[in-house]
N, C-alpha and C positions, 0 to 999 in steps of 0.2 A: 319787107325786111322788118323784124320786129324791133322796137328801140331794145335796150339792155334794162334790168328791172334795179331801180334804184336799192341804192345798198338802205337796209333801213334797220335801225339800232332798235327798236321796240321790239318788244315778243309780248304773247296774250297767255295768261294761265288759267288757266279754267280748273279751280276749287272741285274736290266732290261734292258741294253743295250748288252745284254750277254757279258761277259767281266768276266773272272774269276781273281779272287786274292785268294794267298795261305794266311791264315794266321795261327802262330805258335800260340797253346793256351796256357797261362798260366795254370800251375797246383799248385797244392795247396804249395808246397814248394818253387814257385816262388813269391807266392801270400802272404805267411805269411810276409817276413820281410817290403812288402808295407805294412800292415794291421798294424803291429808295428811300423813302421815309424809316419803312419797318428796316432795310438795312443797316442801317445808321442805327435805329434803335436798338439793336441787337446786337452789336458791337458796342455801343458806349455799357448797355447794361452787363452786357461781358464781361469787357476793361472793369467796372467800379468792381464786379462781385471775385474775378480774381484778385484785382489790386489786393482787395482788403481781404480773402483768403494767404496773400504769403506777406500780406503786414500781420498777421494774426501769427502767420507761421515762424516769421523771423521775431517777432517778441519775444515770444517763450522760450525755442530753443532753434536752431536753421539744423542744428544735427540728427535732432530726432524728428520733427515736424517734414525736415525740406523734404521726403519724397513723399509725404501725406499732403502738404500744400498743394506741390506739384499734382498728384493722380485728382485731389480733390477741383482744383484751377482748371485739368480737361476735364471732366466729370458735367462741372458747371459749361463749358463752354459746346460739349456736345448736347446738354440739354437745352439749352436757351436757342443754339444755332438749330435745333430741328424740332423742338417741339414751338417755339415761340406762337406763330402759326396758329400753330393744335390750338394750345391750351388759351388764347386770346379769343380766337373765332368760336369756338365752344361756349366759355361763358357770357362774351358781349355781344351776342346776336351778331354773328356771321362778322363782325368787325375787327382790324388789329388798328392800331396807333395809325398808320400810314394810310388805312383803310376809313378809319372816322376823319383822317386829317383830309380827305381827297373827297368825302363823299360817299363810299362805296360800299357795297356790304354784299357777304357770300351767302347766295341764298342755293335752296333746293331745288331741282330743277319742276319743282311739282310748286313752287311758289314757299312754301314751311321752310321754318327756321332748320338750318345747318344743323344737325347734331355731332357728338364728338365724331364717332366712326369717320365719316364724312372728311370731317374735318383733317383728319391722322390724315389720312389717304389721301387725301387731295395737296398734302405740305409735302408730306412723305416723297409726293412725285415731285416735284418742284424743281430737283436737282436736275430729271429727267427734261424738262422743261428748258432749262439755260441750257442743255449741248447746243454746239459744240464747243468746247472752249479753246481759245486762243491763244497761244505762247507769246507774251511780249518779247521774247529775245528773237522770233521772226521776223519782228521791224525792226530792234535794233541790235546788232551784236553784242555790245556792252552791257544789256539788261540780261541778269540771268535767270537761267529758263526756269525757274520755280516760279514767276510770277506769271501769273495765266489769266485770263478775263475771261467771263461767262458771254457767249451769244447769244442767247436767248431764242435764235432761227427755229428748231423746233416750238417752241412754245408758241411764237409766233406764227409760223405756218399755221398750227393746229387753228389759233384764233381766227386766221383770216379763210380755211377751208370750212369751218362748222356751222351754224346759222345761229347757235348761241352766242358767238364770240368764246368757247370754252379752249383751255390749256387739256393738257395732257390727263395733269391731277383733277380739273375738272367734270372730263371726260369720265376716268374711269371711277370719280366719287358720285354723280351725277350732280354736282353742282355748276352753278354761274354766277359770276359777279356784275350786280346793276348797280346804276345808279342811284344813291337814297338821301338826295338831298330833299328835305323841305322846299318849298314853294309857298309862296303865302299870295293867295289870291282871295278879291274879296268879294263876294257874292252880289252879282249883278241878277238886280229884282227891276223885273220891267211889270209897272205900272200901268193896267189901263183904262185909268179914271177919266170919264168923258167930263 
C-alpha cells in the first residue's frame, strides 16, 4: 500500500531562459486575513470619499446637488468595491494593502509579473469565489434577511482541488498567489585552510 504523497506548498517555474525559481504558495489560511485586511480597506476608503462627496453636496445646496451626491457616492463606491483589486495588483507588483500586509503577491502562473488584463479578470471573479452566500435571518428570525454573509466554499474548494492552491479568478486569469516574504540569510562560507 502506497503511503499518501505529502501535501507540499512549493511549485518550480522554469523561465524561457530555463532558469528555475521555487516558489512557496499561499493557501487559503494565509490568504484569508489579506482578503480581510483589503475588506476593511475598501470600506473605510468608501465611507471617507462618500462622507465628503455629500458634505460637499450639502454645502452648497441639498436641492440641486442631493441627487448628484447621491449617483456620484454609488459611482465611487462601485468602483473602489470592484476595481480596488484591478487597479492595486496592476501597479504594485501583483500586491493590494492586505496582500503586502500578509506577505503575498499575485504572480503569473509562468512566474512574470501580473498584468492589468489578468488582474481585471482574476477580481472581476471574486464574487464567484464567496458563493454561496448565507442569510443571517436563517439562524435567527429576528435578523432580517438583507443581511447575507459570503461562504467562500467555492473558492475554497477550487484552492484545495488544484495543485496551485488557485481560486476560480485565478484559474481563469492564469494566475497564483505565493508567498513573498524576505528572508535574510547569511552566507555560510566553509573554509578549508589546513
Amino acid at each position: 500500500m502506497a503511503a499518501p504523497a505529502a501535501l507540499d506548498t512549493t511549485i518550480a517555474v522554469v523561465t524561457p531562459e530555463n532558469i528555475a525559481f521555487d516558489y512557496q504558495l499561499a493557501g487559503p489560511f494565509r490568504r484569508l486575513p489579506a482578503y480581510l485586511i483589503d475588506f476593511a480597506v475598501r470600506w473605510i476608503v468608501i465611507a471617507v470619499l462618500v462622507m465628503g462627496i455629500f458634505l460637499v453636496g450639502g454645502l452648497i445646496d441639498l436641492n440641486v446637488l442631493g441627487p448628484f451626491s447621491f449617483a456620484a457616492g454609488m459611482l465611487v463606491y462601485f468602483v473602489i468595491s470592484w476595481f480596488y483589486g484591478t487597479i492595486l495588483e496592476t501597479y504594485f507588483n501583483g500586491r493590494t494593502v492586505g496582500k503586502w500586509a500578509c506577505g503575498l503577491r499575485a504572480i503569473d502562473v509562468d512566474g512574470r509579473p501580473i498584468s492589468g488584463k489578468r488582474a481585471l479578470l482574476r477580481n472581476l471573479l471574486r464574487m464567484a469565489d464567496l458563493f454561496p452566500y448565507a442569510a443571517l435571518a436563517t439562524y435567527s428570525p429576528d435578523i432580517p434577511p438583507v443581511f447575507i454573509i459570503p461562504t467562500g466554499l467555492v473558492g475554497l474548494t477550487c484552492m484545495i482541488c488544484t495543485r496551485r492552491m488557485q481560486r476560480l479568478g485565478d484559474l481563469a486569469a492564469g494566475t497564483m498567489v505565493i508567498v513573498d516574504e524576505r528572508s535574510w540569510r547569511l552566507p555560510v562560507v566553509k573554509v578549508d585552510d589546513p
